[in-house]
N, C-alpha and C positions, 0 to 999 in steps of 0.2 A: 504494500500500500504506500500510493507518495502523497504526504499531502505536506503544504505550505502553510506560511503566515506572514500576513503583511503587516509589517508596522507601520503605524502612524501616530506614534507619538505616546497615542491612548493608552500602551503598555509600562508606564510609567506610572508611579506612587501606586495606588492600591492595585492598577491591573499589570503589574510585574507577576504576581501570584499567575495568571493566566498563562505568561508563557512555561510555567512549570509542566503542563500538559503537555509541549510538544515535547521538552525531557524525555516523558516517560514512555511516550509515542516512542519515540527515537529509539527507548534503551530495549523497548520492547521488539525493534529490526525492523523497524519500517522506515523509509526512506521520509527526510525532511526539511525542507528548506523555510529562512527566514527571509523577508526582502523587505528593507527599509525604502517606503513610500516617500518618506520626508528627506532623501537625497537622490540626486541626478534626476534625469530625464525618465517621465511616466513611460514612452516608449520601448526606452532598452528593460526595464521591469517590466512591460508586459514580454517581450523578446524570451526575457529569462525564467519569466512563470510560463512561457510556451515550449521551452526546450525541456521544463524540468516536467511537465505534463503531468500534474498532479490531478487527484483522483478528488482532493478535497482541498479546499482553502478557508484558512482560517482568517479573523479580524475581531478588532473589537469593536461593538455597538454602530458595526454597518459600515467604519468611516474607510474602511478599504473594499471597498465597494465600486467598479469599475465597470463604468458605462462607453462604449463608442458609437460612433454615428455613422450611418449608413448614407449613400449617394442621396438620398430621398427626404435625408433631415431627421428620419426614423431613428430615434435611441435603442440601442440592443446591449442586455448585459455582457459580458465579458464572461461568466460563469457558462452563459446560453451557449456562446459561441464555441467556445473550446471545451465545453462538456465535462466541468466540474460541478463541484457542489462545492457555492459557500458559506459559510457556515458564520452567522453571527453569534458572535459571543455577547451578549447585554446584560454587562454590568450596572449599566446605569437605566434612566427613564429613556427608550425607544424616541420618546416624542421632541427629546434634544438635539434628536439627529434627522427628523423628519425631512431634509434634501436629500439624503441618500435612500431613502426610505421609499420615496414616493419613486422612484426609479427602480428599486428592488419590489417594488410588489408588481413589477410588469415581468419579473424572472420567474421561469420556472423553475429553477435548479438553487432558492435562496431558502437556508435553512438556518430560523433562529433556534436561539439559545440562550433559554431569560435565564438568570437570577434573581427573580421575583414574582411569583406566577402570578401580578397585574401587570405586568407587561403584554404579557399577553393581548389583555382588552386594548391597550394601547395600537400592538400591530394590525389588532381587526380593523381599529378604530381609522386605521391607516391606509387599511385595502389589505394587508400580509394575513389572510385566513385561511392557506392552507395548513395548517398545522404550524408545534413549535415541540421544541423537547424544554426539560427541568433540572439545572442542576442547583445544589445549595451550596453557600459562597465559600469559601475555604480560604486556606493561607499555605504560603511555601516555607517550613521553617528554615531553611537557607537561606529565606530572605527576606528574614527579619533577626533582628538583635536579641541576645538573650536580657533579661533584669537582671538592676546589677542591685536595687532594693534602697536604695538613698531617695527617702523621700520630702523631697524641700520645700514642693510643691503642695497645696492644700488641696488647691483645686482647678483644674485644666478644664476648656471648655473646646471644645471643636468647631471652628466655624466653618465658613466663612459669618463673618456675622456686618448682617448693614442694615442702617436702617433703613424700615418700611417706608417711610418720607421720600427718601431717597430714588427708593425702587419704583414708587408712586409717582416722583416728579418725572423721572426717566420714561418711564412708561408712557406717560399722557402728552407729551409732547408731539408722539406720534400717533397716538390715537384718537379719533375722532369724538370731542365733546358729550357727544348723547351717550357714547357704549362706557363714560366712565363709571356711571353708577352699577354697571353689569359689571368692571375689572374688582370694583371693589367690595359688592355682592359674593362677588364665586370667591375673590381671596378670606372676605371675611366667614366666609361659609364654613372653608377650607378651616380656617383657623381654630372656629367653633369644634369643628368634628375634625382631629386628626386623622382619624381612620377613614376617611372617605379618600373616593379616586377623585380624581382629577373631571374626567370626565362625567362621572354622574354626577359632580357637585354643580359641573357647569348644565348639564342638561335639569338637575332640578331647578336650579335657581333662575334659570332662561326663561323655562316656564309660567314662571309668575312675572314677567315685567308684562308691559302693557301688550297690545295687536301691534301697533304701530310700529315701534322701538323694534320687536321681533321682526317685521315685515324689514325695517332698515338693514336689523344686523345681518341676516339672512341672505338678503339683497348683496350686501358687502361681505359676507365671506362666500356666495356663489362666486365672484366676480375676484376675490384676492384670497385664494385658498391659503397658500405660503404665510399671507399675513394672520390669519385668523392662528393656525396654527403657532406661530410666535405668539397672541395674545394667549394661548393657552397657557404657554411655555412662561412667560412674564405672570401671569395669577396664582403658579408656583412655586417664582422665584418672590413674589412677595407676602404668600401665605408662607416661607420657610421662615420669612427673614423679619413679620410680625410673632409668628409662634419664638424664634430663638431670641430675639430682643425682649419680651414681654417677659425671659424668663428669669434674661439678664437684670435687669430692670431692678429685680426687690434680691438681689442678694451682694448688695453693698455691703464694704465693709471686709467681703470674706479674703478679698484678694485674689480673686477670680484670673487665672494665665489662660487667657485668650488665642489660638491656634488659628491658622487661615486665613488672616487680613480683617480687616476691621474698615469700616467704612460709617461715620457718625462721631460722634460725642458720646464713647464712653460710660457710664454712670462712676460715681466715683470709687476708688480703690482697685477698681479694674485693671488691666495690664494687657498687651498685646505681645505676646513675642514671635516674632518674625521665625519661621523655619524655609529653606531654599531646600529639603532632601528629605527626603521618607527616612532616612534613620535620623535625621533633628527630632522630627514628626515623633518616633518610637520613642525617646529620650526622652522628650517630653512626659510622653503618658508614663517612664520608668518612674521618673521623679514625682508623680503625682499622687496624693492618697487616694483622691477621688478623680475621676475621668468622666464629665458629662456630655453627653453626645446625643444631640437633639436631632430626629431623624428631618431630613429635607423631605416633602410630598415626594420624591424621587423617587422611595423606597418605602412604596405604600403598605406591604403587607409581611418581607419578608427580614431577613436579617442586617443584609450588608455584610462590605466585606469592614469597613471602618470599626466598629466593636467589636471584630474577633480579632484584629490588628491590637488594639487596646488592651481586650483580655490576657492574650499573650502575655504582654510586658510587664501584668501581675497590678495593673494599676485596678482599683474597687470602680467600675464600670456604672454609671448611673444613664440611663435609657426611658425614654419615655415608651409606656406601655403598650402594646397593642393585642389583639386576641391571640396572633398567631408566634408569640415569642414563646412561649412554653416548650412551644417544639423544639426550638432548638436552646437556648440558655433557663433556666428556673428562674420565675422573676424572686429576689430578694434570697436567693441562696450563692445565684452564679452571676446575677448580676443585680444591681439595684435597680428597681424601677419606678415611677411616678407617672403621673397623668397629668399632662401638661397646661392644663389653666388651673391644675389645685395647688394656688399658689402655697396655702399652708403646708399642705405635703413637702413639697418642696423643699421647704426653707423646714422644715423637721427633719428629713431625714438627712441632708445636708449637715447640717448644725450637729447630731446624732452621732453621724460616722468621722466628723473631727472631732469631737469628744470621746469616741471609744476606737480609737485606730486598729484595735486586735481586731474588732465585729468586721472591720472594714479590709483589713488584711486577710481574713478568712475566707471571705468572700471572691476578693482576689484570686486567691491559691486555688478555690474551686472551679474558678470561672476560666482559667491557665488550664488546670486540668484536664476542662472539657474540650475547649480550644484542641488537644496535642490529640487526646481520644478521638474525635469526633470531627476534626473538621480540616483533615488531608485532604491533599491532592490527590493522593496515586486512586482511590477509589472514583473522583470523577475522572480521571481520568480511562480508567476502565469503563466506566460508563461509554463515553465517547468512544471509545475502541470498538465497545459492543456496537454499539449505533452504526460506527462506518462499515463495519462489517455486515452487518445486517441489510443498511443499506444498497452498498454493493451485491451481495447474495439477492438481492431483491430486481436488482436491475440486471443481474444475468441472468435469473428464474424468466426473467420478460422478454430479453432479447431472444432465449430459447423456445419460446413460447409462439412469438412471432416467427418465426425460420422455420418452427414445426407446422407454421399455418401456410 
Protein backbone atom coordinates (compact mmCIF):
# COMPACT_ATOMS: atom_id res chain seq x y z
CA UNK A 1 0.00 0.00 0.00
CA UNK A 2 1.48 3.77 -0.83
CA UNK A 3 -0.07 6.31 0.55
CA UNK A 4 1.14 10.19 1.04
CA UNK A 5 0.69 13.29 3.06
CA UNK A 6 0.64 16.67 2.22
CA UNK A 7 1.69 19.20 4.45
CA UNK A 8 0.46 22.51 4.87
CA UNK A 9 1.49 23.84 7.76
CA UNK A 10 -1.61 22.44 9.71
CA UNK A 11 0.63 19.76 11.19
CA UNK A 12 2.15 21.81 13.58
CA UNK A 13 1.22 22.42 17.43
CA UNK A 14 -1.52 20.18 18.24
CA UNK A 15 -1.65 18.39 14.69
CA UNK A 16 2.17 17.10 14.95
CA UNK A 17 0.21 14.14 16.80
CA UNK A 18 -1.29 13.27 13.39
CA UNK A 19 1.73 12.71 11.52
CA UNK A 20 2.45 9.87 14.08
CA UNK A 21 0.03 7.64 11.94
CA UNK A 22 2.14 7.71 8.94
CA UNK A 23 5.05 6.40 11.48
CA UNK A 24 3.34 3.48 12.10
CA UNK A 25 1.97 3.14 8.49
CA UNK A 26 5.50 3.15 7.52
CA UNK A 27 6.81 0.75 10.28
CA UNK A 28 4.07 -1.57 9.52
CA UNK A 29 5.98 -1.97 5.30
CA UNK A 30 3.91 0.10 3.45
CA UNK A 31 5.32 2.57 1.34
CA UNK A 32 5.16 6.41 2.38
CA UNK A 33 5.73 9.71 1.38
CA UNK A 34 5.45 13.38 2.94
CA UNK A 35 5.26 16.50 0.44
CA UNK A 36 5.45 19.87 1.81
CA UNK A 37 2.70 22.18 0.03
CA UNK A 38 4.02 25.21 1.71
CA UNK A 39 7.51 25.20 -0.53
CA UNK A 40 8.37 25.29 -4.21
CA UNK A 41 6.02 25.04 -7.12
CA UNK A 42 2.28 23.27 -6.78
CA UNK A 43 3.24 21.66 -10.06
CA UNK A 44 6.54 19.73 -9.41
CA UNK A 45 4.23 18.38 -6.17
CA UNK A 46 1.73 17.27 -8.18
CA UNK A 47 4.71 15.61 -10.63
CA UNK A 48 5.96 13.98 -7.48
CA UNK A 49 2.49 12.68 -5.97
CA UNK A 50 2.14 11.23 -9.71
CA UNK A 51 5.39 9.24 -9.85
CA UNK A 52 4.87 8.06 -6.32
CA UNK A 53 1.13 6.98 -7.23
CA UNK A 54 -0.37 6.50 -4.05
CA UNK A 55 -3.39 4.45 -3.21
CA UNK A 56 -4.40 7.00 -0.59
CA UNK A 57 -3.57 10.78 0.42
CA UNK A 58 -3.54 12.16 3.52
CA UNK A 59 -4.14 16.14 4.92
CA UNK A 60 -5.35 17.91 7.58
CA UNK A 61 -8.86 19.59 7.65
CA UNK A 62 -9.02 19.58 3.67
CA UNK A 63 -6.28 22.33 3.36
CA UNK A 64 -4.27 19.95 0.96
CA UNK A 65 -6.91 19.52 -1.16
CA UNK A 66 -6.12 19.84 -4.87
CA UNK A 67 -8.39 21.02 -7.48
CA UNK A 68 -7.26 21.61 -11.47
CA UNK A 69 -9.13 23.09 -14.33
CA UNK A 70 -10.07 21.78 -17.38
CA UNK A 71 -10.15 23.50 -21.14
CA UNK A 72 -13.93 24.37 -20.27
CA UNK A 73 -13.25 26.24 -16.94
CA UNK A 74 -14.77 22.99 -15.24
CA UNK A 75 -12.99 22.37 -11.68
CA UNK A 76 -11.92 18.47 -11.34
CA UNK A 77 -10.30 17.08 -8.13
CA UNK A 78 -6.84 15.83 -8.33
CA UNK A 79 -7.95 12.76 -6.15
CA UNK A 80 -10.77 12.11 -9.26
CA UNK A 81 -8.03 12.25 -11.72
CA UNK A 82 -5.35 10.18 -10.76
CA UNK A 83 -7.50 7.66 -8.71
CA UNK A 84 -6.63 8.01 -5.04
CA UNK A 85 -8.58 8.52 -2.09
CA UNK A 86 -8.07 11.54 0.04
CA UNK A 87 -8.59 11.21 3.15
CA UNK A 88 -9.25 14.40 5.51
CA UNK A 89 -8.09 14.24 8.69
CA UNK A 90 -10.41 17.02 10.93
CA UNK A 91 -9.10 18.15 13.74
CA UNK A 92 -10.76 21.02 13.83
CA UNK A 93 -14.42 22.76 12.95
CA UNK A 94 -14.87 21.52 8.99
CA UNK A 95 -16.65 24.92 8.53
CA UNK A 96 -13.07 26.90 8.86
CA UNK A 97 -12.07 25.42 5.81
CA UNK A 98 -15.23 25.79 3.95
CA UNK A 99 -13.03 26.98 0.27
CA UNK A 100 -11.72 23.73 0.18
CA UNK A 101 -14.66 22.06 1.05
CA UNK A 102 -17.10 23.35 -1.35
CA UNK A 103 -14.80 21.82 -4.14
CA UNK A 104 -14.26 18.47 -2.28
CA UNK A 105 -17.85 17.78 -2.14
CA UNK A 106 -17.98 17.64 -6.15
CA UNK A 107 -15.19 14.55 -5.53
CA UNK A 108 -15.97 11.29 -5.53
CA UNK A 109 -12.92 9.76 -4.07
CA UNK A 110 -12.81 12.50 -0.76
CA UNK A 111 -12.85 10.67 2.53
CA UNK A 112 -13.28 12.54 5.92
CA UNK A 113 -12.18 11.83 9.17
CA UNK A 114 -13.71 13.81 12.13
CA UNK A 115 -12.59 14.13 15.46
CA UNK A 116 -15.72 15.16 16.66
CA UNK A 117 -18.72 13.34 15.54
CA UNK A 118 -20.57 17.03 14.87
CA UNK A 119 -18.44 17.56 12.40
CA UNK A 120 -20.11 15.47 10.62
CA UNK A 121 -23.43 17.78 10.47
CA UNK A 122 -21.01 20.32 9.56
CA UNK A 123 -19.81 18.36 6.16
CA UNK A 124 -23.66 17.56 5.32
CA UNK A 125 -24.26 20.84 6.04
CA UNK A 126 -21.66 21.52 3.20
CA UNK A 127 -22.91 19.14 0.41
CA UNK A 128 -20.00 16.16 1.95
CA UNK A 129 -22.95 13.39 2.76
CA UNK A 130 -21.53 10.54 1.49
CA UNK A 131 -20.22 9.03 4.53
CA UNK A 132 -17.22 9.92 7.04
CA UNK A 133 -15.32 7.53 9.58
CA UNK A 134 -14.50 8.37 13.69
CA UNK A 135 -11.48 8.51 15.20
CA UNK A 136 -10.89 9.97 19.06
CA UNK A 137 -8.07 12.49 19.49
CA UNK A 138 -4.85 11.01 20.87
CA UNK A 139 -1.30 12.35 21.60
CA UNK A 140 2.26 11.04 20.24
CA UNK A 141 4.30 10.68 23.41
CA UNK A 142 7.42 11.43 21.49
CA UNK A 143 6.13 14.46 21.08
CA UNK A 144 5.48 15.90 23.97
CA UNK A 145 7.69 16.61 27.02
CA UNK A 146 7.71 14.64 30.09
CA UNK A 147 6.62 16.99 33.90
CA UNK A 148 9.27 17.95 35.54
CA UNK A 149 6.51 18.87 38.68
CA UNK A 150 7.78 22.77 39.73
CA UNK A 151 4.66 24.26 40.12
CA UNK A 152 4.95 28.34 40.09
CA UNK A 153 2.15 28.73 38.38
CA UNK A 154 -1.54 28.87 40.03
CA UNK A 155 -3.37 29.05 37.39
CA UNK A 156 -2.98 28.94 33.38
CA UNK A 157 -5.66 29.78 31.02
CA UNK A 158 -5.66 28.78 27.39
CA UNK A 159 -6.64 31.07 24.83
CA UNK A 160 -6.64 32.79 22.58
CA UNK A 161 -8.68 35.11 24.42
CA UNK A 162 -10.23 38.61 22.99
CA UNK A 163 -12.73 40.48 23.58
CA UNK A 164 -16.34 40.01 22.24
CA UNK A 165 -16.28 44.09 21.45
CA UNK A 166 -13.79 43.56 19.59
CA UNK A 167 -14.82 40.55 17.50
CA UNK A 168 -18.26 42.48 17.22
CA UNK A 169 -16.72 45.63 15.95
CA UNK A 170 -14.72 43.54 13.32
CA UNK A 171 -17.52 41.76 12.20
CA UNK A 172 -20.01 44.55 11.52
CA UNK A 173 -18.01 46.55 9.47
CA UNK A 174 -18.72 44.20 6.92
CA UNK A 175 -21.95 43.01 7.44
CA UNK A 176 -24.89 44.46 6.50
CA UNK A 177 -26.85 46.75 9.30
CA UNK A 178 -30.36 44.74 9.54
CA UNK A 179 -28.42 40.99 9.92
CA UNK A 180 -26.63 42.44 13.09
CA UNK A 181 -29.22 41.73 15.45
CA UNK A 182 -29.33 37.91 13.91
CA UNK A 183 -24.98 37.97 14.55
CA UNK A 184 -25.67 38.76 17.99
CA UNK A 185 -28.91 36.45 18.52
CA UNK A 186 -27.02 33.16 17.37
CA UNK A 187 -23.61 34.36 19.37
CA UNK A 188 -25.64 35.04 22.30
CA UNK A 189 -27.71 31.84 21.96
CA UNK A 190 -24.41 30.09 21.47
CA UNK A 191 -23.30 31.45 24.71
CA UNK A 192 -26.56 30.66 26.65
CA UNK A 193 -26.32 26.99 25.78
CA UNK A 194 -22.61 25.64 25.26
CA UNK A 195 -23.76 22.48 24.19
CA UNK A 196 -25.45 23.59 21.16
CA UNK A 197 -24.01 23.29 17.34
CA UNK A 198 -23.48 25.92 15.41
CA UNK A 199 -25.85 25.21 13.00
CA UNK A 200 -29.03 24.50 14.83
CA UNK A 201 -28.44 27.50 17.16
CA UNK A 202 -28.53 29.54 13.92
CA UNK A 203 -31.58 27.65 12.21
CA UNK A 204 -33.46 28.12 15.63
CA UNK A 205 -32.91 31.54 16.29
CA UNK A 206 -33.40 32.56 12.34
CA UNK A 207 -36.72 31.22 12.86
CA UNK A 208 -38.10 33.74 15.19
CA UNK A 209 -36.85 37.02 13.52
CA UNK A 210 -39.42 38.66 11.46
CA UNK A 211 -40.94 37.52 7.31
CA UNK A 212 -39.06 40.40 6.14
CA UNK A 213 -35.57 40.25 7.63
CA UNK A 214 -35.73 36.30 6.75
CA UNK A 215 -36.86 37.04 3.20
CA UNK A 216 -33.60 39.67 3.04
CA UNK A 217 -31.14 37.25 4.65
CA UNK A 218 -32.19 34.46 2.45
CA UNK A 219 -32.02 36.64 -0.60
CA UNK A 220 -28.24 37.48 0.46
CA UNK A 221 -26.93 34.26 1.29
CA UNK A 222 -28.70 32.62 -2.17
CA UNK A 223 -26.68 35.29 -3.92
CA UNK A 224 -23.12 35.32 -1.57
CA UNK A 225 -22.81 31.75 -0.38
CA UNK A 226 -18.88 32.04 0.78
CA UNK A 227 -20.05 35.17 2.77
CA UNK A 228 -22.81 33.68 4.68
CA UNK A 229 -20.67 30.82 5.56
CA UNK A 230 -17.82 33.34 7.19
CA UNK A 231 -20.89 34.97 9.09
CA UNK A 232 -21.38 31.54 10.60
CA UNK A 233 -17.74 31.07 11.05
CA UNK A 234 -17.49 34.84 12.81
CA UNK A 235 -20.95 33.98 15.52
CA UNK A 236 -18.36 31.25 16.66
CA UNK A 237 -15.57 33.03 16.91
CA UNK A 238 -17.59 35.56 19.09
CA UNK A 239 -19.74 33.18 21.05
CA UNK A 240 -15.94 31.60 22.06
CA UNK A 241 -14.54 34.79 22.80
CA UNK A 242 -17.82 36.01 25.06
CA UNK A 243 -18.05 32.53 26.92
CA UNK A 244 -13.99 32.68 27.73
CA UNK A 245 -13.83 36.57 28.62
CA UNK A 246 -17.02 36.24 30.92
CA UNK A 247 -15.03 33.69 32.78
CA UNK A 248 -12.08 35.71 32.97
CA UNK A 249 -13.90 38.47 34.10
CA UNK A 250 -14.71 37.43 38.20
CA UNK A 251 -11.44 35.64 38.83
CA UNK A 252 -9.36 38.63 39.72
CA UNK A 253 -6.85 38.66 41.84
CA UNK A 254 -5.83 34.99 41.29
CA UNK A 255 -3.19 35.71 38.94
CA UNK A 256 -4.57 34.10 36.01
CA UNK A 257 -1.01 33.03 33.06
CA UNK A 258 -2.90 33.64 30.17
CA UNK A 259 -1.67 31.34 26.81
CA UNK A 260 -2.47 32.21 23.09
CA UNK A 261 -2.57 36.07 22.78
CA UNK A 262 -4.64 38.35 24.29
CA UNK A 263 -6.45 40.89 22.48
CA UNK A 264 -8.50 43.70 25.04
CA UNK A 265 -7.81 45.16 28.58
CA UNK A 266 -7.14 42.41 30.64
CA UNK A 267 -9.00 42.58 34.09
CA UNK A 268 -6.68 43.18 36.78
CA UNK A 269 -3.94 40.63 38.10
CA UNK A 270 -4.14 38.80 34.85
CA UNK A 271 -0.90 38.16 32.91
CA UNK A 272 -0.40 37.06 29.28
CA UNK A 273 2.71 35.20 28.56
CA UNK A 274 3.67 34.82 25.17
CA UNK A 275 4.76 31.11 23.90
CA UNK A 276 6.32 30.95 19.93
CA UNK A 277 6.52 26.59 20.39
CA UNK A 278 4.25 23.72 21.47
CA UNK A 279 6.90 22.71 24.04
CA UNK A 280 6.76 26.68 25.71
CA UNK A 281 2.96 25.76 25.40
CA UNK A 282 3.80 22.08 27.49
CA UNK A 283 5.92 24.04 30.19
CA UNK A 284 3.41 26.11 30.70
CA UNK A 285 0.70 23.64 31.70
CA UNK A 286 4.14 21.78 33.61
CA UNK A 287 4.33 24.68 35.89
CA UNK A 288 0.62 25.08 36.53
CA UNK A 289 -1.41 23.79 39.55
CA UNK A 290 -4.47 24.26 37.78
CA UNK A 291 -4.89 24.39 33.79
CA UNK A 292 -8.27 25.94 32.56
CA UNK A 293 -9.34 25.22 29.19
CA UNK A 294 -12.46 26.72 27.86
CA UNK A 295 -13.78 24.69 24.81
CA UNK A 296 -14.14 27.07 21.56
CA UNK A 297 -17.84 26.10 19.65
CA UNK A 298 -15.15 24.29 17.43
CA UNK A 299 -15.22 21.26 19.47
CA UNK A 300 -18.99 20.99 20.06
CA UNK A 301 -19.34 17.47 21.53
CA UNK A 302 -16.17 15.79 21.75
CA UNK A 303 -12.66 15.97 23.47
CA UNK A 304 -9.88 17.61 21.68
CA UNK A 305 -6.62 17.16 21.36
CA UNK A 306 -5.65 20.48 23.75
CA UNK A 307 -6.76 18.76 27.30
CA UNK A 308 -5.18 15.49 26.61
CA UNK A 309 -1.92 17.65 25.76
CA UNK A 310 -2.54 19.40 29.33
CA UNK A 311 -3.33 16.16 31.06
CA UNK A 312 -0.15 14.68 30.17
CA UNK A 313 2.10 17.21 31.62
CA UNK A 314 0.28 16.34 35.19
CA UNK A 315 -1.14 19.83 35.39
CA UNK A 316 -5.02 19.57 37.43
CA UNK A 317 -7.03 20.05 34.05
CA UNK A 318 -10.26 22.28 34.62
CA UNK A 319 -12.93 21.80 31.51
CA UNK A 320 -16.17 23.02 31.01
CA UNK A 321 -18.74 20.31 31.15
CA UNK A 322 -20.49 18.75 28.51
CA UNK A 323 -22.68 15.20 28.22
CA UNK A 324 -20.24 13.42 26.26
CA UNK A 325 -16.94 13.95 28.58
CA UNK A 326 -17.55 10.97 30.61
CA UNK A 327 -16.52 8.93 27.99
CA UNK A 328 -13.42 9.79 27.71
CA UNK A 329 -11.80 11.73 31.12
CA UNK A 330 -14.32 11.39 34.66
CA UNK A 331 -15.51 14.66 35.34
CA UNK A 332 -13.89 15.68 38.93
CA UNK A 333 -11.71 12.44 39.38
CA UNK A 334 -9.55 12.84 35.93
CA UNK A 335 -10.28 16.11 35.23
CA UNK A 336 -12.18 19.02 36.97
CA UNK A 337 -15.18 20.35 35.49
CA UNK A 338 -17.62 23.20 35.73
CA UNK A 339 -20.49 24.68 33.67
CA UNK A 340 -19.77 27.76 32.21
CA UNK A 341 -22.06 30.64 33.35
CA UNK A 342 -22.05 29.05 37.14
CA UNK A 343 -20.16 31.79 37.81
CA UNK A 344 -20.03 30.59 41.69
CA UNK A 345 -18.89 27.01 40.70
CA UNK A 346 -16.24 28.57 39.23
CA UNK A 347 -14.78 30.67 41.53
CA UNK A 348 -15.30 27.58 44.26
CA UNK A 349 -13.69 25.05 42.96
CA UNK A 350 -10.93 27.32 41.63
CA UNK A 351 -10.21 28.85 45.15
CA UNK A 352 -10.77 24.91 46.54
CA UNK A 353 -7.92 23.30 44.56
CA UNK A 354 -5.28 26.31 45.49
CA UNK A 355 -6.13 25.72 48.88
CA UNK A 356 -5.68 21.96 48.81
CA UNK A 357 -2.88 21.28 46.04
CA UNK A 358 -2.67 17.28 47.14
CA UNK A 359 -6.95 17.09 45.82
CA UNK A 360 -5.45 18.96 42.92
CA UNK A 361 -2.32 16.86 42.35
CA UNK A 362 -4.20 13.71 42.41
CA UNK A 363 -6.34 14.55 40.06
CA UNK A 364 -3.58 15.37 37.83
CA UNK A 365 -1.63 11.97 38.32
CA UNK A 366 -5.01 10.26 37.33
CA UNK A 367 -5.82 12.35 34.42
CA UNK A 368 -1.65 11.51 33.18
CA UNK A 369 -2.63 8.11 33.60
CA UNK A 370 -5.48 7.83 31.56
CA UNK A 371 -3.99 10.11 28.88
CA UNK A 372 -0.66 7.19 28.52
CA UNK A 373 -3.73 4.16 28.82
CA UNK A 374 -6.08 5.21 26.76
CA UNK A 375 -5.21 7.63 24.20
CA UNK A 376 -2.21 6.26 21.77
CA UNK A 377 -1.80 6.59 18.57
CA UNK A 378 -0.80 3.02 17.26
CA UNK A 379 -4.58 1.88 17.86
CA UNK A 380 -5.83 4.62 15.41
CA UNK A 381 -3.62 4.02 13.64
CA UNK A 382 -4.61 0.59 13.04
CA UNK A 383 -7.98 1.63 12.64
CA UNK A 384 -6.89 3.53 9.58
CA UNK A 385 -4.91 0.43 8.29
CA UNK A 386 -8.00 -1.60 8.70
CA UNK A 387 -10.02 1.07 6.73
CA UNK A 388 -7.41 1.20 3.65
CA UNK A 389 -7.41 -2.15 3.41
CA UNK A 390 -10.89 -2.78 3.47
CA UNK A 391 -11.25 -0.01 1.23
CA UNK A 392 -9.04 -1.22 -1.33
CA UNK A 393 -10.54 -5.08 -0.84
CA UNK A 394 -13.69 -3.21 -1.62
CA UNK A 395 -12.66 -1.69 -4.89
CA UNK A 396 -11.04 -4.81 -6.37
CA UNK A 397 -14.26 -7.06 -5.14
CA UNK A 398 -15.99 -4.25 -7.91
CA UNK A 399 -13.53 -4.08 -10.57
CA UNK A 400 -13.93 -8.03 -10.46
CA UNK A 401 -17.24 -7.86 -10.59
CA UNK A 402 -17.48 -5.63 -13.46
CA UNK A 403 -14.99 -7.91 -15.92
CA UNK A 404 -17.07 -10.84 -14.72
CA UNK A 405 -20.01 -8.90 -16.28
Amino acid sequence: MRIAFLKTGQEQGVGRHILSLLSTIRNKGHETLEIDLTQGDIGEKVKELSHFAPQFVLDMNSTGFIVGQQEDGKKVALCDTMGFAHVGMFTDEPLFYFPSLLDAAAANNFLPVVCDLKYADTLRFLGLDRGYFYITPFIDREKMLEPEGDKDFPVSFLGPVIHPDLVAQSVLQNLKEEFAPLFFEVGDFLFRNPEAHLLYAFDYIFSMFNPTLQESFLRWRQENPQNFLKFLKDVSVYATSKKRWYILSFLEGIGVRIIGGVQGELPEGHQEIEVSSWEELLRVYDRSMLSILVYPHTVPTGIGFSPLEACYMQTAVMVDYRATLPGFLLPDQEVITFLPLDRAEIEEKVLYYLDNPQDALEIAQRGRRKIIEKFSYEDRAEFLLGLFENLLKQAVDVSGSRDAG
